[in-house]
C-alpha positions in Angstrom: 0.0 0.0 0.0 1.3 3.2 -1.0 1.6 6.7 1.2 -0.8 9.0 0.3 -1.0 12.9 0.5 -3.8 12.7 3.1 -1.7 11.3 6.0 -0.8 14.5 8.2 3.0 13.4 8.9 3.6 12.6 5.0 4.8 16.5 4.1 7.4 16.1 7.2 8.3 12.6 6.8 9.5 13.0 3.1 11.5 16.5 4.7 13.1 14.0 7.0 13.9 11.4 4.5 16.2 13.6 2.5 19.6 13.1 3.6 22.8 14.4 2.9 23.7 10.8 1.2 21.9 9.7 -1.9 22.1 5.9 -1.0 20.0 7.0 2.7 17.9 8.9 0.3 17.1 5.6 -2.2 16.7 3.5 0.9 14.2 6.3 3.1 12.1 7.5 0.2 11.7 4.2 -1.3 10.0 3.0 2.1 8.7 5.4 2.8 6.6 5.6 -0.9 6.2 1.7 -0.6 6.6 0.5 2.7 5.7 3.0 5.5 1.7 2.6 4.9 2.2 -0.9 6.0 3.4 0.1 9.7 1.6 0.1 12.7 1.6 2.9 15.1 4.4 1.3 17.3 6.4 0.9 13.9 5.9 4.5 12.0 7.3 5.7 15.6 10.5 3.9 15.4 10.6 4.7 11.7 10.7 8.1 13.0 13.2 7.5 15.7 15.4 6.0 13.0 15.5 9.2 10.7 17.3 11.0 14.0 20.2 9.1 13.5 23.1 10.8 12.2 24.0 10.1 8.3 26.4 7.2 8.4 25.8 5.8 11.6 22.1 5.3 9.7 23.4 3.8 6.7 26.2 1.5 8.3 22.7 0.2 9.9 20.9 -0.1 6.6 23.6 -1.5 5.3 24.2 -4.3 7.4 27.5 -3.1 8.6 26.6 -2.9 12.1 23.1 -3.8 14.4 22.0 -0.7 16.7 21.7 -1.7 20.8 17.8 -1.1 21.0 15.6 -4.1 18.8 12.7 -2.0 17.4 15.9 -0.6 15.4 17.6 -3.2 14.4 13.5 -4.4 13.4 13.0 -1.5 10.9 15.9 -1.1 9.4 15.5 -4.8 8.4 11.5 -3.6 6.8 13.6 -0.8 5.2 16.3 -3.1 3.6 13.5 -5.3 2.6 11.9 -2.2 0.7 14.7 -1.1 -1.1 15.4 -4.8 -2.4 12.1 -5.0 -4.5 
């Protein structure tokens, strides 16, 4: 299911998803276009939590490269790499 303009946060969240790196911006706007209508409420709130990492301490977690310390996390990231991969 696909974002659409009526959700409230959508105008922030697509503010939030561009990044100073173009591979965080492929990975965040793709999910957030194809996979953050999907969420629940516990989930679009660590999606959010997620965009207030810094640049490549957010990518080295998309990426694989390292796993953060909290689960919820570690638990999105994975529903982000999954986006980006179809």
């Amino acid at each position: 299911m696909a974002v659409t303009n009526s959700d409230p946060t959508l105008a922030s969240l697509r503010w939030q998803c561009r990044r100073g790196m173009l591979e965080l911006d492929l990975f965040l706007q793709r999910f957030l276009l194809h996979g953050y209508a999907d969420l629940n409420q516990q989930q679009k709130r660590d999606f959010i939590e997620i965009l207030a990492f810094p640049d490549q301490e957010l990518l080295e977690i998309l990426l694989g490269q390292v796993s953060a310390t909290e689960q919820h996390i570690n638990e999105i990231a994975e529903k982000i790499r999954q986006c980006a991969a179809l």
